[in-house]
VOGU-3710 file (C-alpha; in Angstrom, 3 decimals, decimal comma):
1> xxxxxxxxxx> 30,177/20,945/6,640  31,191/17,301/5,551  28,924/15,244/3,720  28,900/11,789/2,386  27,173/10,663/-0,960  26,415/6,972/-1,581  25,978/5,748/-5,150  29,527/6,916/-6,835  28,946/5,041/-9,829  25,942/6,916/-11,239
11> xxxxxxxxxx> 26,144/9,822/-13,334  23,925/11,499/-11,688  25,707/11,423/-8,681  28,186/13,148/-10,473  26,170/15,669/-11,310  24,991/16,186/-7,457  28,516/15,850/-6,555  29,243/19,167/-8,810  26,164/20,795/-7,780  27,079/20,668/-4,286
21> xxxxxxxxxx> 30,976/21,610/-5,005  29,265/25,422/-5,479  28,846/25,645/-1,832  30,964/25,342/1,490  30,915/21,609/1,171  33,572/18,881/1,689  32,290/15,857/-0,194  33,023/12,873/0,295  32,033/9,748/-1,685  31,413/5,548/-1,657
31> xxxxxxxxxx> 30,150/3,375/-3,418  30,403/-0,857/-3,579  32,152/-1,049/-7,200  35,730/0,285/-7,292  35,479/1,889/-10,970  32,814/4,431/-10,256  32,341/7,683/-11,714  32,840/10,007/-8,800  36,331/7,759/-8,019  38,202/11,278/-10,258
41> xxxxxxxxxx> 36,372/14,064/-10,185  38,243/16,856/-9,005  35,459/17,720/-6,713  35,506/14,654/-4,096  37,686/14,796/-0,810  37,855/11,115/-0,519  36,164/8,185/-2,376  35,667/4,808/-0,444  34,900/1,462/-1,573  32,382/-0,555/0,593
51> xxxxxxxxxx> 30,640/-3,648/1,319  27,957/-4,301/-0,969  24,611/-3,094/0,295  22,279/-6,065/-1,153  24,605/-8,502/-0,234  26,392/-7,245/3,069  23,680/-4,896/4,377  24,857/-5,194/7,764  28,647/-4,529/7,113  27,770/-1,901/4,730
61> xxxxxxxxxx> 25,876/0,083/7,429  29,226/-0,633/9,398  31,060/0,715/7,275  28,833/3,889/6,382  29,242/4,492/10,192  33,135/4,385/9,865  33,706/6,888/7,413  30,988/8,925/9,461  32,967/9,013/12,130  36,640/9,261/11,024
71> xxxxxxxxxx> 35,735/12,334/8,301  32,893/13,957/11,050  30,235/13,480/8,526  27,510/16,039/9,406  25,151/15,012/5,989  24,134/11,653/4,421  22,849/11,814/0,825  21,748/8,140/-0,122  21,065/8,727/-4,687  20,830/5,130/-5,845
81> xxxxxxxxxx> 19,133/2,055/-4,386  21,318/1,705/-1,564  18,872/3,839/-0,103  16,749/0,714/1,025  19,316/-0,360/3,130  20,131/2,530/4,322  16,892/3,841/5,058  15,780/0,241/6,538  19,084/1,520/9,125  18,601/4,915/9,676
91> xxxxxxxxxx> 18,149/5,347/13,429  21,747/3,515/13,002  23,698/5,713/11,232  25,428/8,380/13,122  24,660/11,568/11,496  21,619/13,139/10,176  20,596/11,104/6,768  18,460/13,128/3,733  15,475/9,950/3,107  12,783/8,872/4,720
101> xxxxxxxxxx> 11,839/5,782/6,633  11,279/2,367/4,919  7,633/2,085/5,520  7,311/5,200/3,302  9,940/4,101/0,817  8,523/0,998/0,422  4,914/2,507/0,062  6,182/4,397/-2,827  8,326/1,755/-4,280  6,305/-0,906/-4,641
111> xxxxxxxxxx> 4,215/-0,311/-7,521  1,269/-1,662/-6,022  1,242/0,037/-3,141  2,172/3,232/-4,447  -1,549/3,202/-6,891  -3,069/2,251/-3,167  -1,540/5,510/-2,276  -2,651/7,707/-4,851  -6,443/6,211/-4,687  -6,469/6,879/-0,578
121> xxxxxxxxxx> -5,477/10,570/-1,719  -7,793/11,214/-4,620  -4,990/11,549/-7,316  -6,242/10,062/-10,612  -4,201/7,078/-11,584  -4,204/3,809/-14,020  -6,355/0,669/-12,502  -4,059/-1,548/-11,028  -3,981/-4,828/-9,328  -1,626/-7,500/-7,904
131> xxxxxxxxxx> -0,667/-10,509/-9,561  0,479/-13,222/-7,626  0,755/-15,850/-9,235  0,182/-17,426/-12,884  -3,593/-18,468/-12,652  -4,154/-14,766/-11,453  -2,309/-13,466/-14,196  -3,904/-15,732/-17,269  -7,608/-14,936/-16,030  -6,757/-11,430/-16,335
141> xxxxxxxxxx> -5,481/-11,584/-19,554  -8,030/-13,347/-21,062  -10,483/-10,314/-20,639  -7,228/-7,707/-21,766  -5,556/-6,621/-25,093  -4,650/-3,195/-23,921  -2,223/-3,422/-20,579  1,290/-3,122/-18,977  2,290/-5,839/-17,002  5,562/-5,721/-14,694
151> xxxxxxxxxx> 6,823/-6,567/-11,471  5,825/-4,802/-8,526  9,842/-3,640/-7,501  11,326/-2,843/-10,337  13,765/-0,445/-12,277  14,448/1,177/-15,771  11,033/-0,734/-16,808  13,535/-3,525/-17,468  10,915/-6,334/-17,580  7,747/-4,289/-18,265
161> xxxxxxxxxx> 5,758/-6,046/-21,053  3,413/-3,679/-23,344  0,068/-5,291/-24,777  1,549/-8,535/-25,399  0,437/-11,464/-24,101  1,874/-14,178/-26,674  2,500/-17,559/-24,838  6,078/-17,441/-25,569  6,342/-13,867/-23,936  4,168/-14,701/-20,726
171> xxxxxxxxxx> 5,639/-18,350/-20,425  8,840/-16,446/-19,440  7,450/-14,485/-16,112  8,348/-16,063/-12,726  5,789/-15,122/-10,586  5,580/-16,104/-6,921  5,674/-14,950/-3,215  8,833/-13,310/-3,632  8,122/-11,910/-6,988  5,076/-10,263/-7,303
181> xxxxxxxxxx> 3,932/-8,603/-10,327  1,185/-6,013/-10,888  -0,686/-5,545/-14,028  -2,319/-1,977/-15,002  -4,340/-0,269/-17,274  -2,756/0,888/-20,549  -2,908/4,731/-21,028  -2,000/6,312/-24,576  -0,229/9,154/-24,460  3,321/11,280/-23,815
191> xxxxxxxxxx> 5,455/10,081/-21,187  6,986/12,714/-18,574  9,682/12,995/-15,598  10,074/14,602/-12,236  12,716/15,030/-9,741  12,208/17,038/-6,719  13,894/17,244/-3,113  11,344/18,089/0,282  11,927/18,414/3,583  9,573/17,642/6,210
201> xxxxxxxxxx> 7,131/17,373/3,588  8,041/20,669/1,906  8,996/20,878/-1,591  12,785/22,666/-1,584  13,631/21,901/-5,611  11,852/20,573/-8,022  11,856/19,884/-12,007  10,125/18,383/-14,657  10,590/16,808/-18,534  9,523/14,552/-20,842
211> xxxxxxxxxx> 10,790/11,096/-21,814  12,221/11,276/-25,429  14,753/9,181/-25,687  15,401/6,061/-23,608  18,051/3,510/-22,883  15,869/0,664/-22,974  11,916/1,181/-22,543  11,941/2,800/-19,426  15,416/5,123/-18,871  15,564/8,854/-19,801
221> xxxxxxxxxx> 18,352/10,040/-21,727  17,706/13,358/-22,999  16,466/15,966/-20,813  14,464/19,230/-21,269  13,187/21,122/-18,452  9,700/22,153/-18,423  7,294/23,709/-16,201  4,040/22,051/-15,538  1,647/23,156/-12,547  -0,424/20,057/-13,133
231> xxxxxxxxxx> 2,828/17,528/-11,948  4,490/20,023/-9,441  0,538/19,829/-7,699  0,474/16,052/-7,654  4,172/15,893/-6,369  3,293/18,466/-4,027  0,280/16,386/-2,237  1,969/12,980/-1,837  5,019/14,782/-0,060  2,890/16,355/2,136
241> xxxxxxxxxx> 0,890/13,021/3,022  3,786/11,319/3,903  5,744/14,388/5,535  8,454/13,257/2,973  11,845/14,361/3,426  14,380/12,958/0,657  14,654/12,659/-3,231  11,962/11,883/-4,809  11,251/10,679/-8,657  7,802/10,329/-10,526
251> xxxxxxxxxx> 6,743/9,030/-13,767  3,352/10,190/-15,523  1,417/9,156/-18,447  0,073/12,243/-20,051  -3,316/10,940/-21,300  -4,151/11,421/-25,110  -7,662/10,878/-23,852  -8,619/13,822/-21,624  -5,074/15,495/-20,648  -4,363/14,663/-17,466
261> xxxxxxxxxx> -1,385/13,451/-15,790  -1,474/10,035/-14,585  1,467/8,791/-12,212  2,462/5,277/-12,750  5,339/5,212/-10,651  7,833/6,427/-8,282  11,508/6,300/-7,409  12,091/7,458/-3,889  15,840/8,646/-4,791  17,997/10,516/-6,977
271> xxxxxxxxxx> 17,118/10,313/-10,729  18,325/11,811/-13,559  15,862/14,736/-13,514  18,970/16,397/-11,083  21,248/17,041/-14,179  18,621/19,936/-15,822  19,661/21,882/-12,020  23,515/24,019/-12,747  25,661/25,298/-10,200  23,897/28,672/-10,689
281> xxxxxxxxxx> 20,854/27,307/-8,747  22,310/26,566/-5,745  20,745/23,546/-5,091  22,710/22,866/-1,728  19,766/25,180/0,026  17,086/23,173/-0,793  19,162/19,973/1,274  19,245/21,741/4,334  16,285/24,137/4,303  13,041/23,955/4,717
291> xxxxxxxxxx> 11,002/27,315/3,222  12,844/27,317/0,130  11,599/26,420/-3,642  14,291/25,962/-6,325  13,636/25,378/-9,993  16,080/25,194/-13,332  17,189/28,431/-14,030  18,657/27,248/-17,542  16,804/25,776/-20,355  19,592/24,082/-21,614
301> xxxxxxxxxx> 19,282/20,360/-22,511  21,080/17,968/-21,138  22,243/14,123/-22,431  23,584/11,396/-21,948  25,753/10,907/-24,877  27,411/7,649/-25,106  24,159/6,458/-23,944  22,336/8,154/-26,470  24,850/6,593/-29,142  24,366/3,279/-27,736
311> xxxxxxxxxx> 20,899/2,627/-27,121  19,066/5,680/-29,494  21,209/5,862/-32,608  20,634/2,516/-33,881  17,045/2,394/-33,872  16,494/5,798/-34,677  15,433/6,603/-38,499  15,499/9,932/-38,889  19,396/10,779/-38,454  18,798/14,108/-39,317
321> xxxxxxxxxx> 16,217/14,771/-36,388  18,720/12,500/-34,124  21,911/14,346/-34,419  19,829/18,081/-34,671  18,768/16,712/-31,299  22,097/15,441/-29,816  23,963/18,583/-31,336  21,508/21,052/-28,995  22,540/18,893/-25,988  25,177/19,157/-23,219
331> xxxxxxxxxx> 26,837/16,286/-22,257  25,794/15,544/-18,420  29,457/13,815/-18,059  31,277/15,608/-19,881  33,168/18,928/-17,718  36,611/20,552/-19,853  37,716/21,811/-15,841  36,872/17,741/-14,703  37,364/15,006/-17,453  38,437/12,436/-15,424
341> xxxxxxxxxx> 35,224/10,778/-14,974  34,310/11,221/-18,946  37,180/8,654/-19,815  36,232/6,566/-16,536  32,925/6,339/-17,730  33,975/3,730/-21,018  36,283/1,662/-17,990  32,989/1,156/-16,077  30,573/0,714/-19,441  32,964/-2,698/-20,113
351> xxxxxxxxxx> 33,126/-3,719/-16,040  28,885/-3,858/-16,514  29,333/-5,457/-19,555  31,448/-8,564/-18,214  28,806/-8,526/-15,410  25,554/-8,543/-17,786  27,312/-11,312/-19,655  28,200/-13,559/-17,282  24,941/-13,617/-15,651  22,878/-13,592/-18,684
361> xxxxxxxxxx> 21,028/-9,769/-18,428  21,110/-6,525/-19,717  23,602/-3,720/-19,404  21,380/-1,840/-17,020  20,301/-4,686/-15,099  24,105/-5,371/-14,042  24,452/-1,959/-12,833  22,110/-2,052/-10,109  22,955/-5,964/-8,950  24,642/-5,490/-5,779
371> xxxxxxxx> 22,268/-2,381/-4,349  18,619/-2,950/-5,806  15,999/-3,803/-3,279  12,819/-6,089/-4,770  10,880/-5,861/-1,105  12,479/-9,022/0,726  15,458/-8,484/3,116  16,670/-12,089/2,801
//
């Protein structure tokens, strides 16, 4: 079988891209920025750089369909953003594609209605409402010290504001038509992860782990597979209301206040939580079939480590705990048999960096500038 991953330049991908090398797979990969980490691995048929999906939706799909065609591409795996625009296209594209339609994506993406979702289906979440526009926002601040204010499409909690509401912090929010912001109910306690893949609105894989260490506020670094019934049961019900089929990504709030797990929000795509699967799991199955359930075998933790040294190490206090931490870890780039994409990796670190500086925002924010989707197609 051929298949075709979007979203080279994530490390994740990477991962999936290794995962998937286990089985009887040629891979093929493409992505819309030419230094990408899945431009050298070893285990890639053919990389391709396209039209940029935010930008060029329309000659991206184009394109998509071209390399469909030429390499008999059986399998489309969308893992970053891109999946908007693909998924806004799919009766387009000329093979079968692993996501779901955009009425469900966007249902889940948008952070407002996503907590619609979870009240229509009885699954205990943080009070939430929509803020659109300044007057809105002030009255409900006046009544709030406790909160988390961001906007309603969103990633890596880049512009997520924490129980602050000095003028010079909320003078900075645009808020309008186009940029909608929600503000929610602040719940103290231990943040947690999970990743899963479904079919037809059947769970097929499926892990969970909590947030440690971030880059930024909102980005896992450092993952540790656990097994919780409590988030694999709340997963389990919104896939099934939607007859999901596709990646899909959840965070949680675990309350200090009675123990429960409260979503906050979801990532209908490829996250991170893919790199606690190995090639032991043969995580191919649960892409193509339906009545199969595939969890980490391994407890081995997994990092990213020039991440970890960038954005952890120089806040972090207690070297000792730091480095006993990073020590225990493997690596997610990292492979001795594929090391390519390990000294890649630094190439595409400085390419953001010229991109984040030029345009005046973070790191993270310039890696997602030509594929993220904020819920207008203009």
């Amino acid at each position: 079988m051929n298949i075709l991953i979007t979203g080279a330049r994530s490390p994740y991908t990477l991962h999936l891209v290794r995962l998937l090398s286990k089985s009887n797979l040629n891979i093929f990969t493409v992505d819309s920025i030419e230094n990408n980490l899945c431009k050298n691995t070893r285990y890639v048929k053919q990389n391709f750089l396209s039209p940029k999906p935010k930008q060029e939706t329309e000659k991206y799909i184009s394109f998509l369909n071209k390399i469909i065609q030429e390499n008999n591409i059986n399998f489309l795996i969308p893992t970053c953003e891109e999946v908007y625009y693909i998924s806004k296209y799919i009766d387009k594209i000329y093979c079968e594609v692993f996501t779901s339609n955009i009425e469900i994506l966007t249902r889940l993406h948008s952070k407002n209605k996503f907590i619609k979702l979870l009240n229509e289906i009885n699954i205990k979440c943080p009070k939430t409402t929509l803020v659109q526009n300044k007057e809105d926002l002030y009255k409900h601040l006046i009544n709030n010290d406790k909160f988390v204010l961001k906007p309603e499409f969103s990633r890596f909690a880049s512009k997520t504001i924490i129980n602050d509401k000095k003028p010079q912090t909320i003078s900075k929010i645009n808020i309008d038509k186009k940029n909608k912001w929600v503000i929610q109910e602040f719940i103290e306690g231990e943040q947690y992860c999970s990743y899963t893949l479904a079919r037809n609105g059947n769970i097929t894989a499926h892990s969970s782990y909590p947030s440690k260490y971030f880059a930024g506020i909102g980005s896992t670094i450092y993952f540790e597979n656990i097994k919780e019934d409590k988030i694999l049961e709340i997963v389990s019900k919104i896939v099934k209301k939607l007859n999901y089929t596709g990646q899909i990504s959840f965070d949680f709030i675990k309350s200090k206040n009675d123990n429960l797990f409260y979503p906050i929000e979801c990532n209908p795509r490829t996250t991170s939580g893919v790199v606690l699967f190995d090639k032991e799991d043969n995580i191919s199955k649960a892409f193509f079939e339906d009545n199969v359930f595939i969890e980490p075998k391994s407890n081995l933790k997994k990092m990213y480590a020039i991440a970890m040294i960038l954005y952890e190490l120089p806040k972090f206090k207690n070297y000792l705990k730091f480095f006993s931490d990073f020590f225990k870890a493997k690596d997610v780039i990292y492979e001795k048999n594929d090391f390519k994409p390990f000294i890649n990796q630094f190439m595409i670190i400085k390419d953001y960096y010229k991109i984040a500086k030029k345009l005046n925002i973070s790191i993270l924010e310039a890696s997602t500038i030509d594929i993220e989707w904020n819920g207008t197609w203009d």
